[in-house]
N, C-alpha and C positions, 0 to 999 in steps of 0.2 A: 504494500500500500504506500502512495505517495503521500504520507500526512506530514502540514505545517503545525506544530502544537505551540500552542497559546497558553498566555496567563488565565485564569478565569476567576473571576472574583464569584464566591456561590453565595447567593442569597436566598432566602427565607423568606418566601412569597404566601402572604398570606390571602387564602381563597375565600371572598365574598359571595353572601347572598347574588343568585341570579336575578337580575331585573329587566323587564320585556327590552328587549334592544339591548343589552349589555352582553360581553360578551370576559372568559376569562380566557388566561395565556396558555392553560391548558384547552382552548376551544370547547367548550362541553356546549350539547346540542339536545334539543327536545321537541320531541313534533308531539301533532294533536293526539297521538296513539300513544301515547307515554315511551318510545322507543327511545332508549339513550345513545348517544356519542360523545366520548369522552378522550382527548386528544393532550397527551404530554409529550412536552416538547424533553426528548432526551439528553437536550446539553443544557438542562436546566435543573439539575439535582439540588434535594437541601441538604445533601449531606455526599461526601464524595472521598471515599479511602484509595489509597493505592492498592493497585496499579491502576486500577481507574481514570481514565485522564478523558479532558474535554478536548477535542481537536476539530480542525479542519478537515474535513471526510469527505464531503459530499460533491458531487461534481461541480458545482456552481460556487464552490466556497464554502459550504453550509457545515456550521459545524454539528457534533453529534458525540457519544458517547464510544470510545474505543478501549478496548483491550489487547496490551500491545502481544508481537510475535512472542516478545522472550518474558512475560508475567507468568507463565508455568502456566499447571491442570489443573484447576479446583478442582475434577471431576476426580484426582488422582492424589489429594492431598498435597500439591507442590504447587501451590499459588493463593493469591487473594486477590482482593479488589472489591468492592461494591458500590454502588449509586445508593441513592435511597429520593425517592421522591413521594410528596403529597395530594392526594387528590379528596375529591369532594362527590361522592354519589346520590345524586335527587332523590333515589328509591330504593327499595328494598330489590334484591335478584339475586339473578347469576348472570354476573358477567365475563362476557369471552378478553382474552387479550389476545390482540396482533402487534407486529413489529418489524417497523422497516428496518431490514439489518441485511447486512454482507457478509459471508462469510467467507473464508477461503480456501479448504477442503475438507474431508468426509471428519478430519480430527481436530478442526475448528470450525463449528457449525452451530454452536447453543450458549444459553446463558442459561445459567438460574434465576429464577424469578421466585420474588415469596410477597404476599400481600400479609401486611399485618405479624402476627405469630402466628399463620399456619406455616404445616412444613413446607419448606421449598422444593419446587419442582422443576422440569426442563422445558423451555421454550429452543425450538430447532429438530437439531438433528435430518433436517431434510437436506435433500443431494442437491441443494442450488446453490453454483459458488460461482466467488469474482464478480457477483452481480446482483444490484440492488433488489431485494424482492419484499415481498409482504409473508410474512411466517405467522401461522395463526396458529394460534397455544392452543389452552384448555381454560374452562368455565369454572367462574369461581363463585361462591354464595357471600355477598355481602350485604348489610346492613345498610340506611341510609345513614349518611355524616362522611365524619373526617377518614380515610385509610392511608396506610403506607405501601407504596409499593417499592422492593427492594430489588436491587439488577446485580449478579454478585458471576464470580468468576467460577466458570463450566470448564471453558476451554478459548484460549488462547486468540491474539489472531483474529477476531470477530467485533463488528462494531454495529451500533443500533442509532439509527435519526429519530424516533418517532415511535410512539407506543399509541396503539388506540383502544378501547375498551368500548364496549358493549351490553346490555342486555338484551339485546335482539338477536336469538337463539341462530339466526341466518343470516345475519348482519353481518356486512363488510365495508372495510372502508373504499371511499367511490373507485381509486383506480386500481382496486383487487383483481387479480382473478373475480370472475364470478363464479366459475366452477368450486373453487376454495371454500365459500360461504355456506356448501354442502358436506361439506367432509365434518365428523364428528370426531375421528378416531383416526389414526395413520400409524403402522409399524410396520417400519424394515427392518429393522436391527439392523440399523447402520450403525457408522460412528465407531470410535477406537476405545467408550466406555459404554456401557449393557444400556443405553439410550432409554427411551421408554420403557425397557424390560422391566426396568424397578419399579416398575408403578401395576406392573401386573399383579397379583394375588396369587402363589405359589399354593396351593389347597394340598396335592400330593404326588407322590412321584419326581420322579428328577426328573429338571430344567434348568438351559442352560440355552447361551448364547454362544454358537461355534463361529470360532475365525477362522482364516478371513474370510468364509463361505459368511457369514451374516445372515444365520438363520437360526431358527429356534429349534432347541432340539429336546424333545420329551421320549423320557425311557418308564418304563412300566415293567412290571413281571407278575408273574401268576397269584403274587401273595398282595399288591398293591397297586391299583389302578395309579394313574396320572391324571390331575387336573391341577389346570390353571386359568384363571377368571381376571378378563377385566372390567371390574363392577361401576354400575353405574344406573340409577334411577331414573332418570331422565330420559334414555333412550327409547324411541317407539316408532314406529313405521321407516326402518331402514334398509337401508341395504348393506348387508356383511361380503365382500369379497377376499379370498384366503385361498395362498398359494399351500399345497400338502404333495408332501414326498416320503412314499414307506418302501422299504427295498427290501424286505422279509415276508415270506410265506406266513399265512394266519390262519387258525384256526376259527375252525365256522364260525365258533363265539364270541373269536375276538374283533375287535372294531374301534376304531379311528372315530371321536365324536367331534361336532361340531355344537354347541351349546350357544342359545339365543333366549329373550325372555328373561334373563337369570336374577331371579329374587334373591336365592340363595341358595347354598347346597343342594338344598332337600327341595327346590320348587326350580323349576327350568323347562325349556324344551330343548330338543336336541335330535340333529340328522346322524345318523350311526351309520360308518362304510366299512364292509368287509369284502375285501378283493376275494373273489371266490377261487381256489386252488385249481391250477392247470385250465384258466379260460382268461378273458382279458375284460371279464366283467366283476360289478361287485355287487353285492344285493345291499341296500339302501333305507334304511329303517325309521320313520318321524316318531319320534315317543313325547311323551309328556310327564314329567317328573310333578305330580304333588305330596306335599309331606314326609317328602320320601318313597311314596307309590307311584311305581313305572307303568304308565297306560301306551299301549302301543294306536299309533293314529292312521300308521299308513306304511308301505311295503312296497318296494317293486327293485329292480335291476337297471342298470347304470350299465354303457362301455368302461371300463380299466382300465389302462395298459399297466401294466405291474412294472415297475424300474422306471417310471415316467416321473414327473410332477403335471400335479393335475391342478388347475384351479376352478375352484368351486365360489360360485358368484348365488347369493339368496337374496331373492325379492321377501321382504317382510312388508311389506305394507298394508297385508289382509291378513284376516286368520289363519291360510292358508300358504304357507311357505312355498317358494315358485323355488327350485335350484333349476341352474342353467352349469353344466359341466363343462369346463374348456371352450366356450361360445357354441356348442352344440346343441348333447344333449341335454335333456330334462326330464326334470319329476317333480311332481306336485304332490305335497304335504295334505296331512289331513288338518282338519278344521281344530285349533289349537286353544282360540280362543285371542282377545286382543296380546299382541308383542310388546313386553315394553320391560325394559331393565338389559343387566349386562351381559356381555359374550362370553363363550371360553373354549379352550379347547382338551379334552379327553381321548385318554388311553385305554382299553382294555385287553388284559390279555397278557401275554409277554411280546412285548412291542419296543420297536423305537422309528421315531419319526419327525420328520424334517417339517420348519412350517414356516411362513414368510409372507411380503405385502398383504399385511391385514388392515383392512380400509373399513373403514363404518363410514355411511354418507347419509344423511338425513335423505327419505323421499314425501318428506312436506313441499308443498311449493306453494306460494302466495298466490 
């Protein structure tokens, strides 16, 4: 990066009452639908620790928030740095953050973000570098009033203009992607530390993020199934797409799950695949978990190819689960009942299996 770095004097901007035609230096915005936009400007911290520095970034001069090449890995124990900035929320929600940020490759791509004293999390991790983009996080529940939000050292090498916030669940800022403002959920297990891996819910069996292949990889055996969940209330009418790769022979019983709906343990739904032995099909199973009692909804057979990766794309929008197999085939689920809570994915049997781009996308549309 070409950066001019500057003096920056930080001050202690105090945020006033909105009043009709005023406006604040964080931009916050309110239409007749109570939808928020909420706009902090990045090289405007109240609080600013090393390596943290305010520079010249931006193509036109514009400064912004950078962490330099040699500040080390937060992600890895060998660095620091944080911002820390104020903002003002009209209302009670959840709101999303985005952030114009640059990053420069697969092992400097994210920040930490923490609002308040919840635990901090990852903003990043996606494969766009050397060029300015909009990265959209994840949704946070606040309160109306005063919050903190803190920008703290991931990984190196990465710099941010501009944070925007949200409670409108498909909101984006104008010159986003629009396809972006759909996406709920995103992993590749990229990145040179377990990226979003840590945010998923390990329930049982071994899992684990293999390098450099950057995939996920779940082992099971006859005495202990494999799950792992990424939980979440909020979700309903989606679409789950997820790359799966199994290179072992299985017995009839055993099955590769995919888990949608997820309340918790004991309450779910779930598409079950067992590649049937010596064909290139698998038989294909919809169950419905309550209380811990397995209802089976629906049945049929699927093409295979066994030593393949296959990806498995589910319409959730209806009661009735739509899978589309490698843009081919299909199978329709039985009648499940409304969708709504978080994903996962399960082992049974003695298995190991490979797993990868897993995408949640909202299919609400305005």
């Amino acid at each position: 990066m070409n950066m001019k770095s500057i003096t920056q004097k930080i001050v202690i901007v105090a945020v006033v009452a909105v009043l009709a035609g005023a406006s604040l230096f964080m931009g916050l915005r309110q239409s007749p639908a109570e939808k928020l936009s909420i706009w902090i400007d990045a090289a405007r911290p109240i609080s600013l620790t090393p390596s943290m520095e305010v520079v010249e970034i931006g193509p036109n001069g514009e400064l912004g928030l950078v962490l330099p090449a040699e500040a080390g890995r937060g992600w890895n124990d060998e660095g620091v740095g944080e911002a820390t900035y104020q903002f003002y929320a009209p209302l009670d929600g959840t709101y999303t953050i985005w952030a114009w940020s640059l990053w420069h490759d697969e092992c400097t791509n994210a920040v930490y973000v923490q609002f308040d004293d919840l635990p901090k999390a990852i903003l990043g991790n996606d494969p766009v570098y050397k060029t300015w983009h909009w990265v959209k996080g994840f949704g946070v529940p606040l309160t109306k009033g005063f919050h903190r939000l803190t920008l703290s050292n991931h990984s190196p090498n990465i710099a941010v203009m501009k944070i925007f916030l949200t409670n409108d669940a498909l909101g984006a800022p104008p010159d986003a992607d629009p396809a972006l403002a759909y996406e709920l959920f995103r992993d590749d297990f990229n990145g040179c530390d377990h990226g979003n891996f840590v945010m998923w819910r390990k329930a049982s069996g071994s899992w684990k993020v293999r390098r450099p292949q950057d995939v996920l990889v779940g082992v099971s055996d006859v005495n202990e199934d494999a799950l792992i969940v990424f939980d979440s209330e909020d979700w309903r009418r989606i679409c789950l797409t997820i790359s799966v790769f199994c290179d072992v022979s299985m017995d009839s019983d055993d099955y590769i799950g995919v888990r949608f709906s997820v309340a918790d343990d004991a309450n779910y739904q779930e598409l079950r695949f067992s590649p049937i032995p010596g064909s290139q099909e698998a038989a294909v199973r919809h169950v419905r978990c309550k209380a811990g009692t397995v209802e089976p909804l629906a049945e049929g057979r699927i093409p295979w190819r066994q030593g393949d990766w296959h990806e498995l794309r589910l319409d959730l929008g209806g009661p009735r689960p739509s899978l589309l197999l490698d843009g081919g085939a299909e199978f329709i689920g039985g009648d499940g009942g409304v969708v709504r809570g978080g994903i996962g994915l399960s082992l049974h049997g003695k298995l190991t299996a490979s797993f990868d781009n897993v995408l949640v996308e909202s299919m609400e549309r305005e």
